[in-house]
N, C-alpha and C positions, 0 to 999 in steps of 0.2 A: 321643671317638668321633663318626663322622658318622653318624647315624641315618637312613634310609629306612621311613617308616609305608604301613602297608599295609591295609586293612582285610578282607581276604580274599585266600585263596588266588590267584585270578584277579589280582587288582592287583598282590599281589608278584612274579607271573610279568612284568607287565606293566613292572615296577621294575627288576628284575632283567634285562630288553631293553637295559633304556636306561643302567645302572649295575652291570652285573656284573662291569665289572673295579674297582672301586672297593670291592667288599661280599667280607670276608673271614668273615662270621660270622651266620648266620642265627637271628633268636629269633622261633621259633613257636609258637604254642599248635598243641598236638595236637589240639584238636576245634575244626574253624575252618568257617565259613558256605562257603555257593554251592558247593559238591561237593567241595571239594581239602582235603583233611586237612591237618595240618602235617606228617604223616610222607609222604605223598604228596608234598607240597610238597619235604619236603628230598631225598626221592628224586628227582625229577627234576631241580633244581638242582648235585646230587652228581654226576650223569650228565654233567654240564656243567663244572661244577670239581670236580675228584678232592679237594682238599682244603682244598673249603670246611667251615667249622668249626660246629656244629649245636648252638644251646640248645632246647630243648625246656623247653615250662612249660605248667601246667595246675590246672583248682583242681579236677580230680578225680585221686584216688592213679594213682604211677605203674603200678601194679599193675592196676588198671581199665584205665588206657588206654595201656597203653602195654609190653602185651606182644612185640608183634612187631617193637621199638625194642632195639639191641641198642646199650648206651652203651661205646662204645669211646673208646681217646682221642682228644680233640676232640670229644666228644658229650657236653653233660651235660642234667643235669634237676633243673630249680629250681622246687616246689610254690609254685602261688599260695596267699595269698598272699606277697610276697616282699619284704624292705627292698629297698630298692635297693645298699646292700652286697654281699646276698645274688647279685644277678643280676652284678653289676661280679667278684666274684670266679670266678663259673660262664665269665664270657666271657673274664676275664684267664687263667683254667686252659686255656679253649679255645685262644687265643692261642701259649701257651706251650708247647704239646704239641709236641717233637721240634727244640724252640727252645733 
């Protein structure tokens, strides 16, 4: 996979200008700096590609933050923290939704 780091909501928006048709798969923390949630984040990205594919991860339960997160398929949720196994099969499941 080709990876884009971001260190805030603002800069992945910023990533995502310059590399959206290249990015099949967004992995964000839900509680992220400088004002844009990760569920905000994927919200307005989603608005943009209908089906782009959403990880979600967090190292508070997803039941604390992450009620108004509704994981359909193509959406999953991987607790920090996480082997790297762990995150590689949340995003190959994302992947392969309706594939």
């Amino acid at each position: 996979y080709q990876v884009f780091e971001a260190g805030s909501g603002i800069k992945a928006l910023e990533i995502w200008q310059e590399n959206s048709a290249q990015i099949d798969v967004l992995l964000t923390d839900i509680v992220m700096p400088d004002g844009i949630s990760g569920q905000d984040l994927a919200n307005s990205l989603l608005e943009l590609k209908h089906d782009l594919k959403v990880v979600y991860t967090s190292g508070y339960s997803f039941d604390r933050v992450g009620k108004s997160i509704k994981l359909v398929p193509g959406f999953q949720f991987v607790p920090k923290p996480y082997a790297p196994d762990d995150l590689l099969r949340a995003i190959h499941a994302c992947l392969t939704v309706g594939n």
